[in-house]
N, C-alpha and C positions, 0 to 999 in steps of 0.2 A: 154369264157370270164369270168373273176371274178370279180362280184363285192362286193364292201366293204362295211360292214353294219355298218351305224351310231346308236352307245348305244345315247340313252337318256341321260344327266347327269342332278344332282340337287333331288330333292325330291316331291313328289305331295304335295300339298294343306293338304290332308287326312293325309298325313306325317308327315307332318310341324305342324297341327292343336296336333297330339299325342306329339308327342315330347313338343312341349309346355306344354301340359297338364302336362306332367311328372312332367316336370320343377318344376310347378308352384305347381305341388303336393310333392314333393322332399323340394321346399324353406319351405314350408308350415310346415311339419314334422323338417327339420331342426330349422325357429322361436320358434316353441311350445318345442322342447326339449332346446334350449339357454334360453329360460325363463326360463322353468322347473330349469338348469342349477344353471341359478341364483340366484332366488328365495331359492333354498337349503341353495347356499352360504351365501346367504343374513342374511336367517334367523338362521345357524349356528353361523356367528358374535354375533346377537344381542342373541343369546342361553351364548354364553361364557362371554358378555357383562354382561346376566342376573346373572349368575353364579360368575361372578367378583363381584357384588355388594352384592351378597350373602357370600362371602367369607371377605368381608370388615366390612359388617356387624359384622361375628362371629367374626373377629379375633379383633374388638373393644370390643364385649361382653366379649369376654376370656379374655383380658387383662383388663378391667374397671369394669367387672362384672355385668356391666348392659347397655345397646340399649343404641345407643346415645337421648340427651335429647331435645324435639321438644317445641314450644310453646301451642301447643293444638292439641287435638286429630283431626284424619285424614289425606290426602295425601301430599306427599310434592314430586315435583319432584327430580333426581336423577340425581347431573352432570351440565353442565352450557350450555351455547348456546343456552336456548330458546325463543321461541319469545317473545319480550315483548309486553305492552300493546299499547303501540304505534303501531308496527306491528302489530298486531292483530286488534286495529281501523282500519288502512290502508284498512285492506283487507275488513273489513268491509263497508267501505265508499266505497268501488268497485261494493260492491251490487245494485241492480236500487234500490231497497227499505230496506236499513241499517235498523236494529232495533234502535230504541232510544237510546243513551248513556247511560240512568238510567236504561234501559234495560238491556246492557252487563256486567256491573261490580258488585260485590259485595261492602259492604262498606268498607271492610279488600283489596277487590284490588284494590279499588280505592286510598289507600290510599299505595300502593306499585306501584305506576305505574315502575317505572326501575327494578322490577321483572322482571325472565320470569317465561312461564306459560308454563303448558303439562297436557295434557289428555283433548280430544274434546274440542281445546280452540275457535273453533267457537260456541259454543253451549251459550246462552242465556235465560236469565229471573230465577228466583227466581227458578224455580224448576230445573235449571241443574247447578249454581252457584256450587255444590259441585262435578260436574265434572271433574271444570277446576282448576286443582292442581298449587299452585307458588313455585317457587326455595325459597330454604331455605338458606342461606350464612353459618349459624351456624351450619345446620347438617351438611354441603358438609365440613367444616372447622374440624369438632371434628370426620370424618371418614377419614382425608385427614390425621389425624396424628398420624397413624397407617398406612399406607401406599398410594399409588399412585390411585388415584382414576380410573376407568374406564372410558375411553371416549366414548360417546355415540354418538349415531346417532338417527336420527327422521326421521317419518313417517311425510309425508305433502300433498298440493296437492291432488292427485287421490285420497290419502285413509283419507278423508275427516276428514283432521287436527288433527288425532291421533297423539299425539307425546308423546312417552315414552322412558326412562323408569322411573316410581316411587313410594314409599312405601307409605304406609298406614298403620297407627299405633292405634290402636283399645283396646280398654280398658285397662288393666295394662299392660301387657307382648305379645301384640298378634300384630306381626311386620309383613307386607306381602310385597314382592317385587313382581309388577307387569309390565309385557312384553309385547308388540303386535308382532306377528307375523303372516307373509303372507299365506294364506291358510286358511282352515277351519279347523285344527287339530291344538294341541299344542307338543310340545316334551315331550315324555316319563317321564321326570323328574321333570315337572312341573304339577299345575291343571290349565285346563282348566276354562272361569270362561262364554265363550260367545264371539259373535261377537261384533267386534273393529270398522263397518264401510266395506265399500268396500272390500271384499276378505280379513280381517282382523278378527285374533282371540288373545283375550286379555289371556293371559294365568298368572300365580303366581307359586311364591315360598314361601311358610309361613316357619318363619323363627323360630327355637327353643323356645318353652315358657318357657325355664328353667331361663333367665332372666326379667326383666322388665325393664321400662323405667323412667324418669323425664320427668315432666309437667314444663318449666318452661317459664320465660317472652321471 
């Protein structure tokens, strides 16, 4: 008499429990390389972004023979679209405990509120006032006419309201464009200068001292 043996089908528990694991170690390696991914991408734009305004720069000085001309020494951001002072209360008034209005502003931005502003524009009180840099109409104007300006993009959110990119103009001739990008290193072609915030490093391009600039109103 022959009888017929029944296989088992399907998987044990022990089985099931691996495979999952796999899974879950397989998704795991795939998320951290799609960031990795990203994050290059990301920061290669604002690389050629950085690089765009470096090249706008010179090619105003070669033609003018001198940096375009600011109202006073220090930063100014680079480009349009940033938040203004309005947004920026907003998000402050979200906090349980907003700082004072006479707290947040300086008395030059208070008197620009339809500015926008970049560089740590949450930061407050008299001693980071020279953090938060305002758009300039009249440099964005006198580099726009020498060619197409660079579109930027901003850091917000997670990396706690760095938003760049913009120059900073220091004694006679000394012009710096500065960058945040994601990670702890800068690109080979810029200096480093420190961290930007959350997984954020502030890196520059100091721009030729063979020119100089105007101080004007």
């Amino acid at each position: 008499m022959l009888y017929r043996v029944h296989k088992k089908l399907g998987f044990t528990i022990v089985e099931l429990i691996v495979v999952i694991a796999m899974i879950g170690i397989l998704a795991a390696i795939g998320i951290v390389m799609f960031n990795g991914v990203q994050d290059r991408a990301y920061n290669l734009e604002r690389l050629n972004e950085m690089k765009g305004w470096e090249n706008i720069f010179t090619i105003y000085a070669a033609q003018e023979k001198k940096y375009p001309s600011v109202p006073a020494l220090g930063g100014y951001c680079l480009g349009s679209g940033f938040p203004t002072k309005t947004q920026i209360d907003d998000e402050f008034s979200s906090w349980g405990s907003p700082p004072a209005a006479s707290a947040r502003w300086s008395p030059a931005e208070t008197a620009n509120p339809a500015e926008g502003y970049c560089r740590n524009i949450m930061s407050y009180g008299s001693g980071n006032w020279q953090a938060r840099h305002a758009v300039n109409t009249s440099l964005n104007t006198q580099l726009s006419s020498v060619g197409k300006l660079p579109s930027n993009q901003q850091f917000g959110g997670d990396y706690d309201w760095m938003v760049t990119p913009y120059v900073t103009y220091q004694g006679t001739n000394s012009v710096i464009i500065s960058q945040a990008f994601i990670g702890t290193t800068c690109p080979k072609t810029t200096t480093p200068v420190g961290p930007a915030g959350t997984n954020l490093m502030l890196c520059q391009i100091t721009l030729s001292p063979r020119y100089s600039f105007d101080i004007t109103p």
